[in-house]
N, C-alpha and C positions, 0 to 999 in steps of 0.2 A: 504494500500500500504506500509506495511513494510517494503518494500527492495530499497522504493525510493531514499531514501535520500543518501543509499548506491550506488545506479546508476548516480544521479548526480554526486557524486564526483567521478567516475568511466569517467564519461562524460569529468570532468573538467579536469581531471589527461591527460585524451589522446588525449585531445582537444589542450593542453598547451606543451604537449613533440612530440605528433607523427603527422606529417604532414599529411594532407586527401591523395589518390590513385591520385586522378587530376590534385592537384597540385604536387604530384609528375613528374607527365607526362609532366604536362609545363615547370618545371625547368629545366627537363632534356633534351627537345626538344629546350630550350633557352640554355643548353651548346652546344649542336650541331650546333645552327647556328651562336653562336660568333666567330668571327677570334680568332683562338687558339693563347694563349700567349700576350694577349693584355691586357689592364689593368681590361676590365671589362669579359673577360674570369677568368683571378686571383681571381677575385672575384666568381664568380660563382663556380668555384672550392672550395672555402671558404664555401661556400654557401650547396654545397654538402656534404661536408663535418660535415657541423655543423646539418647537418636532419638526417644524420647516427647518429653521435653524439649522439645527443640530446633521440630518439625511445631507444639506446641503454642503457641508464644512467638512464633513465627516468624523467628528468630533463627540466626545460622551453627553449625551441627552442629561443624564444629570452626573456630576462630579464624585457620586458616592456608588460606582460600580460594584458592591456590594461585591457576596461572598459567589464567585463563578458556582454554578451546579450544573452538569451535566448530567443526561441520562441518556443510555447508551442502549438500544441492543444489538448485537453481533450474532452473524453466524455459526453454529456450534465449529469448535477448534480455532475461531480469531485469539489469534496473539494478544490477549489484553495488556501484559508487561508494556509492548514497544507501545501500544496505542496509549496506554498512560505518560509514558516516558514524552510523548510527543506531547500530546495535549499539555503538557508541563513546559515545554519549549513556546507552544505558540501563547500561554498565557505570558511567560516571561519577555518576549518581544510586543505581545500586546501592549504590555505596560508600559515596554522601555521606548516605544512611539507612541503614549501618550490614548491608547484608548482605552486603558485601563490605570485607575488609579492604585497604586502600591497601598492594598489592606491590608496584607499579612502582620498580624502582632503577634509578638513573644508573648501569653499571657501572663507571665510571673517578670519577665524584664522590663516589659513595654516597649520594646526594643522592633522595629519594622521593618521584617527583611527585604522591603526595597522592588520585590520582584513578584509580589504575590504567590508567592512559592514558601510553605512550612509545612507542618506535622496538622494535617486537617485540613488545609488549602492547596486547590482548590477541593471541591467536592467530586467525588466521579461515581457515580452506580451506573456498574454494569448489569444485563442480562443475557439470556440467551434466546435465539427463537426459530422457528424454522423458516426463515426464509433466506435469502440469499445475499444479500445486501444490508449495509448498515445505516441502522437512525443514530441519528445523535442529536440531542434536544438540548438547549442551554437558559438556563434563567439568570438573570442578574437581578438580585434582590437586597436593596440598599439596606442598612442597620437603623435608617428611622422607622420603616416599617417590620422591619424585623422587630425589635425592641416593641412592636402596638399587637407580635403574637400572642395567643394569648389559649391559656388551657384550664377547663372546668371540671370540677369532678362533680358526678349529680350523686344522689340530689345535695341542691345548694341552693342558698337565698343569694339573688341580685338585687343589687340597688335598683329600685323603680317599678322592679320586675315581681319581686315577691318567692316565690318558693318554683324552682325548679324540676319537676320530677326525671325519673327515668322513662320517659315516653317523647314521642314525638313533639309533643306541646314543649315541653322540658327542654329538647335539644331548641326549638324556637326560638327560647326565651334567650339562650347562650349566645346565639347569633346575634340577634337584634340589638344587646348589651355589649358583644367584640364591636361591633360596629361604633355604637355610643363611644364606648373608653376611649375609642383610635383618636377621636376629633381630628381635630386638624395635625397631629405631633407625628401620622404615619402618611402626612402630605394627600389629605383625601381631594377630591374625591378618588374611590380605589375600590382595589377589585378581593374580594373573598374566597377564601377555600378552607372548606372546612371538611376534618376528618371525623368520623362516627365513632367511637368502640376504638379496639387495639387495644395497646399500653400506653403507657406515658411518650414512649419514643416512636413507638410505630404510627399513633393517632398524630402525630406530627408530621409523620413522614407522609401518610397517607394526606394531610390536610394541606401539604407541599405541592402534592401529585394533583391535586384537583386544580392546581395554578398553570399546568400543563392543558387543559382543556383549552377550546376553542370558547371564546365570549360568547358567540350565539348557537350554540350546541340544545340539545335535550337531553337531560337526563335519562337514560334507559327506566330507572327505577320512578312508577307512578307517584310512589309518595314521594319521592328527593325531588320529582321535578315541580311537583303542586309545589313543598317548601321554598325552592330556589324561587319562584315565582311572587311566592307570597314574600321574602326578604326584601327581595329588589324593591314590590311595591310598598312595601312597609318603611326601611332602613330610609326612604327619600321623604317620607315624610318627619324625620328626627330633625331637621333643623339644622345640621351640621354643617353642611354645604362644603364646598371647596376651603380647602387651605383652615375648615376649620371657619372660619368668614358668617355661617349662616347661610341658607338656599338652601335650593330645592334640591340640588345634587349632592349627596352623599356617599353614595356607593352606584359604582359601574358597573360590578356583574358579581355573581355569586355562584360559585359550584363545588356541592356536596356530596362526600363519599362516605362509603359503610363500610366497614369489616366488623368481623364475629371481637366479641371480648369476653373477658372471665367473668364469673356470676358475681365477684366481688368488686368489679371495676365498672365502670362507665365514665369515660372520658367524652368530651365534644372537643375536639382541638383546633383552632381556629389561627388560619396562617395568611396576615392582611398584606397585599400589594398594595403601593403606592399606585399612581396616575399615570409613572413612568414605569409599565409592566412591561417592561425589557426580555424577553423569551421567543427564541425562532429555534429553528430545525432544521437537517439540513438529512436526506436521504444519498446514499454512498456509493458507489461501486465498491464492493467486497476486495475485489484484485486491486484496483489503484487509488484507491481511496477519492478520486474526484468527485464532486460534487454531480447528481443527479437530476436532485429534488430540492427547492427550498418546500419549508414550511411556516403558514400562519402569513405567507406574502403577496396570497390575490391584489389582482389590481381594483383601486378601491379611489374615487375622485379625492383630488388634492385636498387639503386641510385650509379653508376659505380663513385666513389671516385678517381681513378686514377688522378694523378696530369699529365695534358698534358704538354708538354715541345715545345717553340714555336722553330721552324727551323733557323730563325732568331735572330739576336740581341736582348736578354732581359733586362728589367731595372737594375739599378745599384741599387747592395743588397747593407748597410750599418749597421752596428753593432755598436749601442753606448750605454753605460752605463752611469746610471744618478749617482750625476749631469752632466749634460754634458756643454761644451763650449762654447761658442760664435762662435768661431775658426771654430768649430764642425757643429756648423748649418749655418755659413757660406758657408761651404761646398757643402750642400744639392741644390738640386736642383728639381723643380716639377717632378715627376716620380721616383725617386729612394724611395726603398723600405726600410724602417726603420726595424729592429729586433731592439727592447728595452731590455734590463735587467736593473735589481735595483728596485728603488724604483716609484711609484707615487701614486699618488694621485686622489683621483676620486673628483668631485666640479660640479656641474650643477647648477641650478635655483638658488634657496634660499643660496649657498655659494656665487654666484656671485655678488646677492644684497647685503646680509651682508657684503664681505669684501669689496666691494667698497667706503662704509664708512669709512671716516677717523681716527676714533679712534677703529676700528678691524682689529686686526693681525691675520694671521693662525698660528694655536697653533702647527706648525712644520715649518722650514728654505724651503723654496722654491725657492730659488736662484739654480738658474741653474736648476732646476726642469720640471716637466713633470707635466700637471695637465689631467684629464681624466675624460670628460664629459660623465657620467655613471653613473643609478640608480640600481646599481647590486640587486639580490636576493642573502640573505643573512642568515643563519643558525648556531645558537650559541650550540653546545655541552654543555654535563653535568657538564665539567669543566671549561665552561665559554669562550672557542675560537673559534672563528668566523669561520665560513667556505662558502667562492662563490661558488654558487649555480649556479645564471650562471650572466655576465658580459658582455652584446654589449654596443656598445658606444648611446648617445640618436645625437637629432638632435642640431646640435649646433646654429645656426643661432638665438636661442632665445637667446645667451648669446653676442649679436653683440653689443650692449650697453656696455659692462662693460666690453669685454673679452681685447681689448688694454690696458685698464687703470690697470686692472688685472696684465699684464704684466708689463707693467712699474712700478707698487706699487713692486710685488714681485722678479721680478727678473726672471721670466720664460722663458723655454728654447725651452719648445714645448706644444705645445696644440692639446692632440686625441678625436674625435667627430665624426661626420659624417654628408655627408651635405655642408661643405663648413660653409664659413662664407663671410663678406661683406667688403665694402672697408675701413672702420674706423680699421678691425681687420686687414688687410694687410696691410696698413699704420700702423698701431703696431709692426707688425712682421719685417717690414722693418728698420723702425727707432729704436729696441731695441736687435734684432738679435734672432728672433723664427722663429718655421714653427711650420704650423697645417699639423697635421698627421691625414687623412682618414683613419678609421679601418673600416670593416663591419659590414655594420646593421645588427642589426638580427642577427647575429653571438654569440650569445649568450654563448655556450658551447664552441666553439674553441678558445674563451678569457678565458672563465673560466680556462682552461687547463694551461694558460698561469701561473698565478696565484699560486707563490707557499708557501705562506705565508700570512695571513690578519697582520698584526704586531699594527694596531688600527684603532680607531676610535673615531672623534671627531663633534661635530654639529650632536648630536644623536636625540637631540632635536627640530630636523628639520624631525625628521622620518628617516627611513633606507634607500630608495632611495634620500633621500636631503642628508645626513649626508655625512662627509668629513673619506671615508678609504682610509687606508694607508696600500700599495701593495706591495708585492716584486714578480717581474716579473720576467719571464725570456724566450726567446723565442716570443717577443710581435709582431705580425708584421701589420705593419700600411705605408699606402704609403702617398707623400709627394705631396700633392696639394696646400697647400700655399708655397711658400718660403721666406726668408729675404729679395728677389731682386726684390719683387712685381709682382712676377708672380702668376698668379690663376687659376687652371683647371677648377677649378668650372664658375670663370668668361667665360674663353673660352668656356666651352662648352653650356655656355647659349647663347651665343651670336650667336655659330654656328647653335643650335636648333631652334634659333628665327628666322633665316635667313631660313633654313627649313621651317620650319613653312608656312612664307610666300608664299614659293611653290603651299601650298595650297590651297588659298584665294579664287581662280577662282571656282565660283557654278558647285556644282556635281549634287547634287537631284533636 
């Protein structure tokens, strides 16, 4: 199979920039039914935007290429050794041009081996089957949505939801609830799969396999496909909307598996995709490994980019340039939309632990500053300067521990994430005068645009998505969901989805 190792990375490259045909259809069936001009329409405009983008450049649709997963089947007697050993080569050139971001972490050093290659990365299942030719299917599944999985043992009480049995109404209730928890921190609006029964690891793996499906498929099984049906219409009336924002879109598509489990267990396992359901396929010639088949790549009409313009009153645009004021972010108020220029700063995980420590300073002035929770893909030319690759914001809610104290050590004026943050970090922004600025997930390439200059980089030694660059933007646009006067969209809209929620307590099946 000579030509394999050249079709994985064929695989990875279009896996990572060009969105599947199906999911194209759901994005663009969830612009249509948002209220034009609303906050999570803006978004989805964003959204469309950044899939043209991204197909056109060839570049990562979003910057958090998540953990590769492969599923394979092969012909009985295929060589799996050499087929792993390659698929291990075309991830490690993936990365080293830039279409895959370097995930692999040491979990006990922190330490990131640079090349998407360790002990667990990537992921490969094989199988065997009879036919003559090989499938190879790949998902890219970011860690903001990874981190909104989520797994129930019945029966159990849910918030909103009430008591969960072991029956069909019971698996309902699970669903409808993974959905609620995700809000906006797993970059919704997104897609579901959820596994039935098994164990603890198989109901996951099984709730994996269901993200393998085709969006507008049928369920074989009468009752999986009434549920999937009845989710879809239900999960869009919770309020969530996009990015977390509020609307009518919530969830893209939903698909449900079964296996047998012990009389002692009953798990529902619930495995949430992001907006950016990154997963293609690619069918093989057994003897040369070249490509045959795509899969999940019908032709499907282009992604209509047109910016809608609401008839009504739109939010209030703001242009500031960092550093910026006190005075300045006083000003803001939840809903008005920030343009940035100047300078900031990107700082996630490992910057937040380390400067919370008393004796580490950031080796640049962040007074009055922007900081920008972001593990960009990152590409150094032959004479040594750095060049974004592509730039969304990650989920910020890991940084709720340390993101007030952050502020008050340095002096910061605004904090971009996505996701929201919790009440320790609003109480921060209150008493020292910031807002956190919502950017979009997944937005990968229409920040990158942003980006007109890398000017350094410092905490290199933390890997190139931990490490601390330094930006000069211009054109940034990010809306304002916390503000200084303690108000929180993100609060509100949980509160209002949970009271939804409720709505639906009363047994269906």
């Amino acid at each position: 199979m000579q030509q394999f190792k050249e079709s994985m990375l064929k695989l990875i490259i279009e896996t990572s920039t060009n969105l599947p045909s199906d999911v194209r259809v759901a994005v663009t069936k969830a612009r249509l039914a948002e209220e034009i001009g609303n906050r999570s329409s803006l978004a989805l405009d964003t959204i469309a935007e950044n899939i043209v983008m991204a197909q056109e450049e060839e570049s990562p649709i979003c910057q958090d290429t998540g953990m590769p997963t492969f599923h394979i089947h092969v012909p009985v007697g295929a060589n799996q050794i050499v087929m792993k050993k390659q698929i291990l080569e075309a991830i490690t050139e993936a990365t080293k041009v830039g279409k895959l971001r370097p995930n692999s972490v040491d979990s006990l050093t922190g330490e990131n081996s640079g090349n998407n290659l360790g002990p667990g990365t990537p992921v490969i299942h094989f199988d065997q089957w009879e036919r003559d030719d090989v499938e190879v299917k790949l998902i890219l599944k970011g860690g903001g949505c990874e981190n909104k999985n989520i797994q129930y043992a019945l029966p159990t009480e849910l918030e909103g939801l009430g008591k969960a049995g072991r029956d069909l109404d019971g698996i309902r209730k699970c669903i409808l609830h993974a959905v609620y928890q995700a809000q906006g921190q797993g970059c919704s609006a997104g897609f579901i799969g959820v596994g039935i029964g098994g164990d603890r690891t198989s109901g996951y793996t099984l709730a994996k396999e269901q993200l393998f499906r085709r969006v507008d498929d049928v369920n074989p099984i009468p009752d999986l496909a009434k549920l999937e049906d009845y989710i879809m219409e239900t999960a869009n009336h919770l309020g969530v909307g996009t990015m977390g924002f509020g609307g009518k879109v919530s969830l893209l598509g939903c698909k449900v598996g079964v296996m047998n489990r012990l009389p002692a267990s009953f798990y529902v396992s619930v495995a949430y995709n992001c907006w950016a359901y990154r997963r293609l396929g690619v069918v093989l010639d057994a003897q040369t490994g070249a490509i045959k088949e795509w899969q999940y790549k019908e032709t499907v009409d282009a992604i209509d980019t047109t910016k809608r313009e609401s008839k009504g009153e739109g939010a209030r645009t703001v242009v500031l340039q960092a550093p910026i004021s006190e005075a300045q972010i006083r000003d803001l108020k939840v809903g008005d939309v920030v343009i940035l220029n100047g300078e900031m700063h990107t700082g996630r995980d490992a910057f937040h632990k380390y400067m919370i420590e008393p004796e580490h300073n950031t080796p640049v002035d962040l007074n009055g500053g922007v900081i920008y929770h972001c593990g960009p893909v990152m590409l150094q030319d032959d004479s040594g300067e750095w060049h974004v690759k592509a730039a969304g914001p990650t989920t910020s809610s890991r940084e709720e521990p340390y993101q007030a104290d952050i502020i008050k050590k340095f002096g910061l004026r605004a904090v971009i994430g996505k996701g929201g943050m919790g009440p320790k970090t609003l109480k921060g922004l209150q008493e020292h005068g910031a807002v956190y600025l919502n950017a979009i997930g997944g937005a990968a390439q229409y920040y990158a645009r942003c980006v007109k200059k890398v000017k350094g980089v410092d905490l290199m030694e933390f890997g190139v998505p931990e490490a601390m660059w330094h930006l000069d933007v211009e054109g940034f646009a990010a809306i304002v969901t916390m503000d200084s006067h303690g108000n929180s969209l993100h609060a509100d809209v949980e509160a209002e989805s949970l009271n939804k929620l409720s709505d639906f307590a009363a047994k269906v099946f």
